[in-house]
C-alpha positions as CSV (number, residue, x, y, z in Angstrom):
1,X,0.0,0.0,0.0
2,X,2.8,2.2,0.9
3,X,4.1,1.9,-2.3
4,X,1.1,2.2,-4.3
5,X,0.9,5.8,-2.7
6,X,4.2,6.7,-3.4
7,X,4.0,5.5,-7.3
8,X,0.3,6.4,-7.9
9,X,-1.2,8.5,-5.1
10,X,-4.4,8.2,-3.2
11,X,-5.0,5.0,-1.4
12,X,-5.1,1.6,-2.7
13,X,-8.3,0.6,-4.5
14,X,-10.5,-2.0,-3.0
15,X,-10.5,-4.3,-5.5
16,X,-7.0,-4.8,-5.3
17,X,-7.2,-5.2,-1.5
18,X,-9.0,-8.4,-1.8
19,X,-6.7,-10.8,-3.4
20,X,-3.9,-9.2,-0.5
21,X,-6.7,-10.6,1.8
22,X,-7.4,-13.8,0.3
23,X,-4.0,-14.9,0.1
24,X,-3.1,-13.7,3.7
25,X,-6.2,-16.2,5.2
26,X,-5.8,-19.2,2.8
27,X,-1.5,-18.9,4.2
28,X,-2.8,-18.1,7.5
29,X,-5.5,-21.4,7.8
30,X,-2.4,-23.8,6.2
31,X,0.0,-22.7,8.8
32,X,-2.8,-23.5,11.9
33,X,-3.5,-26.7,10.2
34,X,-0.1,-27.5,10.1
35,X,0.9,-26.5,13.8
36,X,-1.8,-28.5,14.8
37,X,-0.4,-31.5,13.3
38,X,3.0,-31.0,14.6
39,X,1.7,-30.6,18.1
40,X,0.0,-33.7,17.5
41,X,3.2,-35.2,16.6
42,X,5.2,-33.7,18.9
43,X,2.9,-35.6,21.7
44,X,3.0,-39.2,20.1
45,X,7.2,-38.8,19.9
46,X,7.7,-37.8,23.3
47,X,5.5,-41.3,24.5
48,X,6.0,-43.4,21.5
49,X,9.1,-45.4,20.8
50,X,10.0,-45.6,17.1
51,X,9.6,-49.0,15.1
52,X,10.1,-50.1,11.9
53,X,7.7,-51.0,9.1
54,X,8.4,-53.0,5.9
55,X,7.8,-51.3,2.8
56,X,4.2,-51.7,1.0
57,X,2.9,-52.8,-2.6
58,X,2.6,-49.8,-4.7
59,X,-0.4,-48.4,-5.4
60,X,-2.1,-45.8,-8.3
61,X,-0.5,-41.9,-7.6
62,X,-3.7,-40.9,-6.1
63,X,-3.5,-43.3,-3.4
64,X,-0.8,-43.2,-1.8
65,X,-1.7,-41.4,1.1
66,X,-3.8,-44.7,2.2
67,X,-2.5,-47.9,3.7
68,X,-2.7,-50.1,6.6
69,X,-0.5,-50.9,9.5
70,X,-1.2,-53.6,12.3
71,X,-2.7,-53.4,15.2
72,X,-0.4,-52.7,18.3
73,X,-2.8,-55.2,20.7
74,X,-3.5,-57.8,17.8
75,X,-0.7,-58.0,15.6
76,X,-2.5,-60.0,12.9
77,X,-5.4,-56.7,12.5
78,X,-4.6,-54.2,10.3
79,X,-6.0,-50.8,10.3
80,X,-7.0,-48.2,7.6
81,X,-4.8,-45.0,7.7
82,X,-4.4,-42.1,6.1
83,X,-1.3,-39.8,5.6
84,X,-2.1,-35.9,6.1
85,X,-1.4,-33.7,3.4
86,X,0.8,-30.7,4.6
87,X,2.1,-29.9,1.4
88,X,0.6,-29.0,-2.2
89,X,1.0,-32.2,-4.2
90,X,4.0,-33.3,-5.3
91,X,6.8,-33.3,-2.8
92,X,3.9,-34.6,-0.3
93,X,3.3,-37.7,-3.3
94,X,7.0,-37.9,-3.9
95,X,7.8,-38.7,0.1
96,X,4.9,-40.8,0.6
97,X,5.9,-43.0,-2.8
98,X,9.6,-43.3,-1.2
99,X,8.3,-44.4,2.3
100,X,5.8,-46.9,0.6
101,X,8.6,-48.1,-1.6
102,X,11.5,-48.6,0.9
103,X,9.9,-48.6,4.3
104,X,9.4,-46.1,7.1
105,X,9.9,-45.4,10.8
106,X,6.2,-45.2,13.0
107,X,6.0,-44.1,16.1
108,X,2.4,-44.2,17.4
109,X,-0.5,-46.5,17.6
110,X,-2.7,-46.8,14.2
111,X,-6.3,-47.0,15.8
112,X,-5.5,-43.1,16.8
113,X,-2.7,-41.4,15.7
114,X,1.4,-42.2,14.2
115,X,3.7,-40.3,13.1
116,X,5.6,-41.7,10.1
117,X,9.6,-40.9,8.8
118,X,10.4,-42.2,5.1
119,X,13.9,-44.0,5.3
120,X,16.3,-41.5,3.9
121,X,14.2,-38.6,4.2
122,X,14.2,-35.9,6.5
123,X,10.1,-35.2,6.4
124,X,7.8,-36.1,9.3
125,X,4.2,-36.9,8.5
126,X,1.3,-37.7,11.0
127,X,-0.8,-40.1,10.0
128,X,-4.3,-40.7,11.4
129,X,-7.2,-43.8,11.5
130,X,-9.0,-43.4,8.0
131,X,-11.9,-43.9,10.3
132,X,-12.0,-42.6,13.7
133,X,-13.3,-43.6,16.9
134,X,-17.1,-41.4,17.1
135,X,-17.6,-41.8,20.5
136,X,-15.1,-40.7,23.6
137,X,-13.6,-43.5,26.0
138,X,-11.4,-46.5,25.5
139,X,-12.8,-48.1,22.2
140,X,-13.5,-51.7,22.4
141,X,-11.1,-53.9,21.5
142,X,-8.1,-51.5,23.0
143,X,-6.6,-52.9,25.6
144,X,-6.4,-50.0,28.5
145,X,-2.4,-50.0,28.8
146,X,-2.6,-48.9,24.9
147,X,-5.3,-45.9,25.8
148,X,-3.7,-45.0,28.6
149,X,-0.6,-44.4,26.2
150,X,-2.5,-42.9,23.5
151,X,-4.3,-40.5,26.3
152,X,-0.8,-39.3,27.4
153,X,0.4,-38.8,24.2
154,X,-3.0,-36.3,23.7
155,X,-4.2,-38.8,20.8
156,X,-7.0,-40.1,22.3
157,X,-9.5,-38.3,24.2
């Protein structure tokens, strides 16, 4: 603005305020989204120790974001998951297709929240249930040393 009154005089026209807005709020909602997720992480790796995981079958581009991983309390379970997107498109394809093809460090449990680093890589990505728990308390089937866990890791409410 300052320079538009320098160059051209008068204030800044409406019109041209808008985009300056736009853009400010659509920056503004991806960096809370964001520092929610690493809060979220940053709970699960203070609690969680860090494991290994195999790498997985490949899959179309579009779905890479979506895989399973087992259960901590029956092994043999999987559950659906789903990496969050912090990123526009490709890097965030291009890391997930490297940690599907040569395997990743988890920290986390699956049925409510992980936090994932591709082998090599130097990007952390929180990963969540593709379908969540819809009602509060210990889910059945979760053994309460592994809520406990997730509750003090601020995963599980």
């Amino acid at each position: 603005m300052v320079l538009w009154e320098s160059l051209v005089g008068g204030s800044l026209p409406a019109y041209a305020i808008v985009p300056l807005v736009v853009v400010s709020t659509v920056g503004l909602a991806l960096s809370e989204r964001r520092w929610t997720q690493v809060k979220q992480m940053k709970g699960i790796l203070a609690v969680y120790p860090w494991s290994e995981h195999p790498s997985l079958k490949p899959v179309p581009q579009g779905d890479v974001g979506h895989f399973q991983l087992p259960d901590p309390d029956a092994p043999t379970k999987k559950v659906s998951v789903v990496a969050l997107r912090y990123g526009l498109g490709k890097k965030w394809r291009t890391t997930m297709t490297v940690a599907r093809a040569q395997g990743f460090s988890l920290a986390g449990d699956p049925r409510f929240g992980v936090v994932i680093a591709p082998r090599g890589r130097q990007e952390l990505i929180a990963v969540r249930p593709k379908h969540p728990p819809l009602s509060s308390g210990r889910p059945n089937g979760v053994e309460s040393s592994s809520w406990e866990l997730a509750q003090s890791a601020g995963i599980a409410h």
